[in-house]
C-alpha positions in Angstrom: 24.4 -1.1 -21.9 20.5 -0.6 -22.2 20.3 1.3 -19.2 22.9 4.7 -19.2 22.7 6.4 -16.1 24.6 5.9 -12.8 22.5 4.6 -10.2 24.6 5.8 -6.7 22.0 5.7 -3.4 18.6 6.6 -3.1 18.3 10.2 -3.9 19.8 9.5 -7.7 17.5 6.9 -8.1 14.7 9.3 -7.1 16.0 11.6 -9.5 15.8 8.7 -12.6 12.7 6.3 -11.7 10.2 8.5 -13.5 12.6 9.3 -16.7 11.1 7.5 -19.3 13.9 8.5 -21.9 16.3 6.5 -19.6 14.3 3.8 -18.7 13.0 3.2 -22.6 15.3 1.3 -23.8 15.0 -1.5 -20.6 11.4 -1.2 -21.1 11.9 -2.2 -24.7 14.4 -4.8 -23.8 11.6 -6.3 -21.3 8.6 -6.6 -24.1 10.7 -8.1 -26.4 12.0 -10.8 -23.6 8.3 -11.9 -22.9 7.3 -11.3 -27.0 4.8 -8.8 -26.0 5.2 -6.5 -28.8 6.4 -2.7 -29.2 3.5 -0.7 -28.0 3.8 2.9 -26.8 5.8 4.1 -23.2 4.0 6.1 -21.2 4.7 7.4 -17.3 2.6 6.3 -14.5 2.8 7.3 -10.8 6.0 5.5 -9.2 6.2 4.5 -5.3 9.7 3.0 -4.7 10.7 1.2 -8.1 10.0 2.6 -11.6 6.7 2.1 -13.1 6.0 2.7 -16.8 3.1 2.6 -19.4 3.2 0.3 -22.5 -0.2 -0.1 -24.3 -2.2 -3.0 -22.7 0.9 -3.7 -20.3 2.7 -2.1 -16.8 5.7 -2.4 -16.7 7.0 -2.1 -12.5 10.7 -2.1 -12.9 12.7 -2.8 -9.3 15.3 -0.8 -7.6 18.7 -2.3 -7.7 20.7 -2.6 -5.0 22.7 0.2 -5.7 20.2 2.7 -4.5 20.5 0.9 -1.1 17.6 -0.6 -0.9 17.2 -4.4 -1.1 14.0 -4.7 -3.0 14.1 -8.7 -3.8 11.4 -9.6 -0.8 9.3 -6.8 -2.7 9.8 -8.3 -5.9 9.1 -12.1 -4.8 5.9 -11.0 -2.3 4.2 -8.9 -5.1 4.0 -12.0 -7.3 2.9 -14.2 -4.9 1.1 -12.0 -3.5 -1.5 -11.4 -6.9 -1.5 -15.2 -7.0 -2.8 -15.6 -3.8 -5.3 -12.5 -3.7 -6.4 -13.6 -7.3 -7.4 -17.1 -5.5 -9.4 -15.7 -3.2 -11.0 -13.6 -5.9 -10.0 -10.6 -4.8 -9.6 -8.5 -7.8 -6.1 -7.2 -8.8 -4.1 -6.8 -12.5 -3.0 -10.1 -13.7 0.6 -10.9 -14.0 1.7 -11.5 -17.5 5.5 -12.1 -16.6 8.0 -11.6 -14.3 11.6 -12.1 -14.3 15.2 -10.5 -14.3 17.6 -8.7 -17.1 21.4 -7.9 -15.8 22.5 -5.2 -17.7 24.7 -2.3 -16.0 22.4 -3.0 -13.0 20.6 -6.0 -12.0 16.5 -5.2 -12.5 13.8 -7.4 -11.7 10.6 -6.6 -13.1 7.0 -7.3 -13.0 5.0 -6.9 -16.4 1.1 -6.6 -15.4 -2.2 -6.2 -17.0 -3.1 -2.6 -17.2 -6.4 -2.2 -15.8 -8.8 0.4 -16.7 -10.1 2.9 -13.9 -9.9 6.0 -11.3 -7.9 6.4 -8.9 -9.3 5.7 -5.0 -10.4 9.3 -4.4 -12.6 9.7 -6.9 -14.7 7.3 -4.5 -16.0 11.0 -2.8 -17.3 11.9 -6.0 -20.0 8.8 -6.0 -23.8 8.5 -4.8 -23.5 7.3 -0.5 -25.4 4.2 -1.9 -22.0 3.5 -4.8 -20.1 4.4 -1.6 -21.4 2.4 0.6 -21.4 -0.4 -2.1 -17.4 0.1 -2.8 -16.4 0.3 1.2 -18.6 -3.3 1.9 -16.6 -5.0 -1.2 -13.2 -3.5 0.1 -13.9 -4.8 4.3 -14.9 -8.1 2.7 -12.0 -8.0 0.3 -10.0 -7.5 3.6 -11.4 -10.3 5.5 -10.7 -12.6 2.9 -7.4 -11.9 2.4 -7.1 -11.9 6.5 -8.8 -15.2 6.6 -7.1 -16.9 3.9 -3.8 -19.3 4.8 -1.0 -18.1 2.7 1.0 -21.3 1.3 5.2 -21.7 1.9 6.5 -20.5 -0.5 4.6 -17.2 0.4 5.5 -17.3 4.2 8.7 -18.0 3.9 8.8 -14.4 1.8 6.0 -12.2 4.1 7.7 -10.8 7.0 6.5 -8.8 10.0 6.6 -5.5 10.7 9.2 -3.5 12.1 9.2 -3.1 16.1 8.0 0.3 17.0 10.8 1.0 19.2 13.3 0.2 16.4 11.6 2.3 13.6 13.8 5.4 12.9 10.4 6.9 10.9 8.9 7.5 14.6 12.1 9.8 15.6 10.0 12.7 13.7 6.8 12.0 15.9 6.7 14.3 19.7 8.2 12.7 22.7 5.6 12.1 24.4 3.2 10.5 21.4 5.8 8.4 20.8 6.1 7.2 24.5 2.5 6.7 24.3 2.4 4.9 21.0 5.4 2.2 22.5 4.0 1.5 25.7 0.5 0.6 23.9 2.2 -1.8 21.2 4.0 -3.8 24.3 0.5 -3.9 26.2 -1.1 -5.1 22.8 1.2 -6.7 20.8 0.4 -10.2 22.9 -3.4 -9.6 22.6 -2.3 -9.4 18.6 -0.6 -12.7 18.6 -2.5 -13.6 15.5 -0.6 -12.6 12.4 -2.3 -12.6 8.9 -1.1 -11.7 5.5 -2.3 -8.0 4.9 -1.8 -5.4 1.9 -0.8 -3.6 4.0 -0.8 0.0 1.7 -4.6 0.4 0.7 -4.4 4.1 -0.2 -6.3 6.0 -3.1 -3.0 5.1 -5.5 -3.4 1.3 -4.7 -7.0 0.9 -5.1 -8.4 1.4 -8.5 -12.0 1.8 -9.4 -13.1 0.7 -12.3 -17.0 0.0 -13.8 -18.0 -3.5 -15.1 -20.5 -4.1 -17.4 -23.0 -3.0 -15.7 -21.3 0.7 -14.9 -21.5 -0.6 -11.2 -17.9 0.3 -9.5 -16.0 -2.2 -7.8 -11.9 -2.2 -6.6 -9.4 -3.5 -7.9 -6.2 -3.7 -5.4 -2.3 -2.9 -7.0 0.6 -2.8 -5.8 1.2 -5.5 -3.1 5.2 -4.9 -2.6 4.3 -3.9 1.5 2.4 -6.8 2.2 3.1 -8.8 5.9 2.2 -10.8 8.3 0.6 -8.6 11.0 -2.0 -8.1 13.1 -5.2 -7.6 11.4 -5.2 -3.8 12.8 -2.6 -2.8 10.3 -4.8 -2.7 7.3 -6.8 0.4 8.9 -4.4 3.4 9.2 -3.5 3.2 5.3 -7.9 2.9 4.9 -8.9 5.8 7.3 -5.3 8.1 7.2 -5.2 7.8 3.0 -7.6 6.5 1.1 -10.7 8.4 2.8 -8.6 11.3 3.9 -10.0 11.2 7.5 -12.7 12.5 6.2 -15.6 12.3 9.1 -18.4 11.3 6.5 -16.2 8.6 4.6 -14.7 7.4 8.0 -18.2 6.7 9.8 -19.3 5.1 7.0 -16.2 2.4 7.0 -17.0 2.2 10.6 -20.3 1.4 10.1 -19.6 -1.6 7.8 -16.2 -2.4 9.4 -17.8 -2.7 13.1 -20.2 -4.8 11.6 -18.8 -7.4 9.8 -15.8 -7.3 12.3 -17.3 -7.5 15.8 -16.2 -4.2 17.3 -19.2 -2.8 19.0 -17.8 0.9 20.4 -15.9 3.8 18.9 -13.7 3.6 21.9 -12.8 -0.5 20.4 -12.4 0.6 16.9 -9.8 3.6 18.1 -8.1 1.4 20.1 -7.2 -1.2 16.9 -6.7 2.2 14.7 -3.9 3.5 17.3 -2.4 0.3 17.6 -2.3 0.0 13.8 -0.7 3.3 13.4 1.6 2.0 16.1 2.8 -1.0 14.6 3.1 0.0 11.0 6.4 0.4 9.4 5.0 3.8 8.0 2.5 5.1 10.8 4.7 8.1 11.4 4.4 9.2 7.6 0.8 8.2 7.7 0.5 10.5 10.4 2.8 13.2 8.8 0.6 13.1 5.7 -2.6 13.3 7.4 -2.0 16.3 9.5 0.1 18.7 6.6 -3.1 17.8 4.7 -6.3 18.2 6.8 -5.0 20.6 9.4 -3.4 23.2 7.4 0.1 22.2 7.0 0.1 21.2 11.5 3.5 19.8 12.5 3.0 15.9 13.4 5.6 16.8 16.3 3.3 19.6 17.6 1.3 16.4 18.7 2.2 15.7 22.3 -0.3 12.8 23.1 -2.4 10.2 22.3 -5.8 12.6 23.8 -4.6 15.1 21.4 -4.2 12.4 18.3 -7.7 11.4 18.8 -9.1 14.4 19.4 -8.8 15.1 15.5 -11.8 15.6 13.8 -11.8 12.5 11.2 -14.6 10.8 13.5 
């Protein structure tokens, strides 16, 4: 067996998807499948599957059932997924291969070009102007993938997002937010009828910036395995929450450009689609969890009672 450790739930896989020893030789196995040579393993930042360095290539390597999650609508949406953003010339990795390899587990993997770059934060270390620049490409980038119609073989793969009410992840939010947040999405959700196929995760880990060759940024998007079809709305809490960090300046400014291309013409509007986004996505509570250990000194999401006190947070 290539692959030597016992997978048995999710906490031992957390404990083995950034072990390169283990994972070598099924990396190995993988390059020499799809005749891409023998270049040197490295580690890379993991989300749910295994991800892994090898020269020119990344290799994402898929949880197995065994951990207890059933990752085959991840696998089969990211692939599609590139295709279709690719089409729309959106920029993303291109996929070299993709397949499957039994071995004491059943892994799927994706093998993708490794693109050169920064991760998304280092966008607050760039001129307003380069900022500015970045944010326009990433709301068009949006709309274009919003606008775009996915074909079968990609909807009958793209689901929707959990219901609010069913989402265990909200259990950690207050009472009364939570209350709140559920009566909005069943006063919305019809409003919403319109369901597009979103990323659905742009944070600073899934949007790369990288120079051309003119040393002008732009984005590339990654990692598309949380992509739906939603309301257009869920693409913001990801943008404002984790890639700008709710960070007043970096927030206004994607207002600015959002409202403009988009329609909205208040604050009051935009907050309203931001809420309902948080609302409706299958990781709002963590999004919200994240964003206030972070910016507010380690603040307990549950100490958050309502939706006055939510937006009366200082990222806008």
């Amino acid at each position: 067996m290539l692959f030597s450790k016992e997978i048995d739930g999710w906490d031992c896989w957390g404990k083995l998807f950034c072990d390169l020893e283990t994972f070598a030789p099924l990396c190995r196995e993988i390059l020499a499948k799809e005749n891409l040579g023998n270049p040197k393993l490295g580690r890379l930042t993991p989300g749910t599957n295994a991800v892994f360095s090898a020269g020119h290539y990344v290799l994402k390597i898929f949880a197995p059932k065994e951990t207890g999650l059933d990752t085959t609508i991840d696998f089969y949406v990211e692939q599609q997924m590139l295709s279709y953003a690719g089409k729309l010339h959106i920029h993303t990795p291109r996929l070299i291969a993709f397949g499957e390899l039994q071995d004491r587990y059943h892994f799927r993997y994706l093998v993708l070009e490794r693109v050169k770059g920064f991760p998304g934060d280092r966008l607050f270390t760039l001129e307003k102007s380069q900022q500015s620049r970045i944010l326009e490409a990433l709301v068009k980038d949006m709309l274009r993938l919003h606008a775009g119609v996915p074909e079968k073989p990609l909807r009958q793969w793209l689901t929707s997002p959990v219901p609010a009410q069913n989402n265990p992840r909200w259990e950690k939010i207050s009472p009364g937010l939570r209350k709140e947040l559920f009566s909005l999405t069943e006063e919305a959700i019809p409003m919403q009828a319109v369901l597009v196929p979103v990323h659905g995760d742009l944070t600073r880990d899934n949007l790369i910036l990288s120079l051309d060759e003119t040393q002008q940024a732009q984005l590339i998007w990654i990692d598309f395995a949380d992509s739906h079809l939603a309301p257009e709305c869920y693409e913001l809490p990801p943008v404002v929450f984790e890639l700008l960090m709710g960070d007043r300046k970096m927030v206004r400014l994607f207002y600015d450009i959002y409202c403009g291309y988009c329609g909205i013409r208040s604050r009051k509007s935009f907050l309203e689609q931001l809420v309902l986004g948080l609302a409706i996505h299958d990781f709002g509570a963590d999004i919200l969890k994240s964003y206030f250990s972070r910016c507010h000194k380690g603040q307990r999401v549950d100490s958050v009672k309502s939706l006055m006190d939510l937006l009366d947070g200082d990222f806008f």
